[in-house]
N, C-alpha and C positions, 0 to 999 in steps of 0.2 A: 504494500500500500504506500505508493508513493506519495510521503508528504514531505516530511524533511527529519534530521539527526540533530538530537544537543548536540553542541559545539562549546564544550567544556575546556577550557585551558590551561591546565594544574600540572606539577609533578609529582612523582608518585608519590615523595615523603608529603606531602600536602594535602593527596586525596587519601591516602592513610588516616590523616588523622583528623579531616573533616568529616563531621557526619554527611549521609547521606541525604541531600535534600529533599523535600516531598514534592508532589507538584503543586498545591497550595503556595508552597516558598518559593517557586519561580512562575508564581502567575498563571498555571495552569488548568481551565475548567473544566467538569462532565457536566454535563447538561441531558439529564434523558427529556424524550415527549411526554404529556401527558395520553394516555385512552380512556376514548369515551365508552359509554355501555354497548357490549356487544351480543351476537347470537350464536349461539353453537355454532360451527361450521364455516364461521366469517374467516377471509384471510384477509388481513389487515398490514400497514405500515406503523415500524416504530423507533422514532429516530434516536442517534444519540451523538451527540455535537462534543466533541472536544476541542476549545478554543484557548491561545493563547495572545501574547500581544510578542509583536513580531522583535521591534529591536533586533533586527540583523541576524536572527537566531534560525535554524529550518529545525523543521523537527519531523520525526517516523513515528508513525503512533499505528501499533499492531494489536489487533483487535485479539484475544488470549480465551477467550470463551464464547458459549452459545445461549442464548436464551430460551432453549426448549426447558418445560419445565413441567409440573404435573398438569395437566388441562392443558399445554402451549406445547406446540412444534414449530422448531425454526425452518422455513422451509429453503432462503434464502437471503441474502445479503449484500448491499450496493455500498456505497460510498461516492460523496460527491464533496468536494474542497471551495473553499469559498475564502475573497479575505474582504475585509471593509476599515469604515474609519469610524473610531467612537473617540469620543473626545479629544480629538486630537493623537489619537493615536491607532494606530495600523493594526487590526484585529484580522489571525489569520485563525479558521477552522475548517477542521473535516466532519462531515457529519455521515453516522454509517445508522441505512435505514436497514432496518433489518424487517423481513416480510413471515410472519407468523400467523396461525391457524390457532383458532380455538377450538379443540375439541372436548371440553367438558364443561358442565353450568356449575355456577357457583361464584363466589370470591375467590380468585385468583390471581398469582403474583408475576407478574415477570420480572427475573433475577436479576441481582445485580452483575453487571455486565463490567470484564474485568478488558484491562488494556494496558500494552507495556509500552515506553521509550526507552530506546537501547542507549546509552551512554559511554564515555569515553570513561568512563570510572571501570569498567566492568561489570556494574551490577547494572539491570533495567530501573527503569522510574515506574515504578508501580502505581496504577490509579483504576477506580471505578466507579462504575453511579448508582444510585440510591435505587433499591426495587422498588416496581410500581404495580401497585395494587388495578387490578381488573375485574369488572364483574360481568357477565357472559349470562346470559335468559337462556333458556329454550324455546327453541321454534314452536309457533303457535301451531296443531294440526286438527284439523275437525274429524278429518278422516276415521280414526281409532276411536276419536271419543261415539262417532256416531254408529260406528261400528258395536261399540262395548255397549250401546242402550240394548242393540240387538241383539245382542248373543246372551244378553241379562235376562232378556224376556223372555228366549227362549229355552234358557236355563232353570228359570224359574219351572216351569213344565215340569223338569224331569223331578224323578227321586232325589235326596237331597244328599247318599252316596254317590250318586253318579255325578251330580252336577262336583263335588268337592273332588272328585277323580281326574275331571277332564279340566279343573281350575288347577290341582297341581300339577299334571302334564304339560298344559299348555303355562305353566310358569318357568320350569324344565328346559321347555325347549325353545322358551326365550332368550332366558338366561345363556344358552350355549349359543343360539344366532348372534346374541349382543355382543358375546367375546371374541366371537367369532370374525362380525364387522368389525369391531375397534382393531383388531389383528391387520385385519385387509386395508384399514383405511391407512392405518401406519406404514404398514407396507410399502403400499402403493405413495404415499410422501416420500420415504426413504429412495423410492425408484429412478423419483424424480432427482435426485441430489448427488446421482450415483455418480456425475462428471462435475460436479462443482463441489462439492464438500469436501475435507479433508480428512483422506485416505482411512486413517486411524480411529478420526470420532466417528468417522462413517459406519467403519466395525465393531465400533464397542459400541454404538448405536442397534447395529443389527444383534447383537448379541444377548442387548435388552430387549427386545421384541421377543427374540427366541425362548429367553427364561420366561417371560409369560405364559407365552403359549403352552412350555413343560408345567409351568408352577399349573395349569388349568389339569392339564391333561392326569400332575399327579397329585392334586388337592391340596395343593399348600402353597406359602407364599413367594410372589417372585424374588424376596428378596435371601429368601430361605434355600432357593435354587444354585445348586453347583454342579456346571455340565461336564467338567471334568471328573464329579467322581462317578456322576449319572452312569458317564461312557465305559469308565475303567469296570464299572459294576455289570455292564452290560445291559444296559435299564433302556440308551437310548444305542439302537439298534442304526448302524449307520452313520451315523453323526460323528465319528472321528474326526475325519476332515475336517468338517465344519469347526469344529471345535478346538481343532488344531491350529484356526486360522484366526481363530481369535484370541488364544496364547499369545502367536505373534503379535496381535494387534497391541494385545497390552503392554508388554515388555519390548516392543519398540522394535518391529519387524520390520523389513525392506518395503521398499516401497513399492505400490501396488497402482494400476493405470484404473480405468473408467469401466477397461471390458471385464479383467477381471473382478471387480468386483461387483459387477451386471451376473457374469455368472455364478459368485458366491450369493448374490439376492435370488436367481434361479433355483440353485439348488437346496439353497433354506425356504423357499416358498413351497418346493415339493416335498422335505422333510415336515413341516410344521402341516399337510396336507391344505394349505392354502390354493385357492384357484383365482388365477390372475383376470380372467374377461368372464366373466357370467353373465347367463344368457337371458 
């Protein structure tokens, strides 16, 4: 992200023994946007401006995290540089909108978003911005509700065994469609990211998909899931590979292009028994 480098002019006994400055102490701002009220499913913009005042200075400012978070998926991210004049002085910023999805109702937060400037000290200049609170509806649907008058009335008719049979069935095989879609809808985001994202978060991304779908499959929770011992125990039948690929991913494997990891989304859509076009 080309913006510019501190331009630091110390020697070493000097930057030894001066602390590290923050970026509050050289005039450095985050600035996130505010979000207004959204609706399940909306894919929205969400910027976040880090400006300083120029004074001859250029600075690189590396964006060090993602904003996906419980209810929120990143699904992509710009950057545009701007400079101006405020009081007499030359104000330069980038501002990086990040494009997100809401997929869950409720109050929800988007994280605080972390960002480094690399320095002639050797250490980075560490900064981020304040998380912002979001709240997300659900869509209004007449469909079900008008549907649910009917199936009331005509439940009401039956025996009052049979009607309580076919309410926890059909509770059953909700509950498995809805884990089912939230699977596929991730996915299918994930698919999208497979040539712009970074290689690494990409697969420890996919990796979090996958413990879901185990954690569904073996009744407990995703975060309780470990596909490495799964495999050794021979619980998940196949999944070597897969698994194998996300070891790498964590402990900082070689670097990996767009196709292959199009075919590691391939072959974790046919283990997790995901179908990609339905009809």
């Amino acid at each position: 992200m080309e913006q510019d480098s501190l331009n630091t002019e110390t020697d070493l006994d000097s930057a030894a023994a001066l602390p590290m400055p923050t970026a509050e102490d050289l005039g450095i701002h985050v600035t996130a946007g505010a979000v207004g009220p959204l609706t399940v499913g909306d894919t929205f913009d969400f910027p976040v401006t880090v400006s300083w005042s120029v004074q001859g200075s250029a600075l690189l400012v590396m964006p060090t995290s993602t904003a996906t978070a419980k209810g929120i998926a990143q699904v992509g991210v710009s950057q545009e540089s701007s400079r101006s004049v405020k009081d007499g002085k030359e104000v330069a910023s980038i501002t990086f909108t990040y494009k997100l999805v809401a997929q869950d109702t409720g109050s929800l937060n988007i994280p605080a978003l972390r960002f480094e400037i690399p320095t002639q000290m050797g250490q980075p200049l560490q900064m981020r911005s304040e998380p912002v609170p979001v709240r997300v509806s659900e869509q209004f649907n007449a469909v079900p509700f008008a549907v649910g008058l009917c199936v009331g009335a005509c439940v009401a008719v039956a025996a009052v065994w049979r009607m309580r049979r076919r309410k926890a069935k059909a509770a059953e095989v909700a509950a498995k469609n809805s884990a089912a879609a939230e699977l596929r809808f991730k996915m299918m985001v994930l698919k999208q990211r497979v040539n712009t994202a970074d290689s690494r978060e990409w697969l420890l991304e996919l990796e979090s998909i996958c413990k879901e779908c185990v954690a569904g499959k073996f009744g407990m929770a995703a975060s309780a899931v470990n596909l490495d011992t799964l495999v050794k125990d021979g619980k998940l039948e196949g999944w070597e590979s897969l698994v194998e690929e996300f070891a790498h991913a964590r402990y900082g494997g070689g670097k990996r292009d767009g196709f292959e990891n199009k075919e590691t989304w391939k072959g974790a859509m046919k283990l997790m028994g995901i179908v990609e076009d339905e009809d």
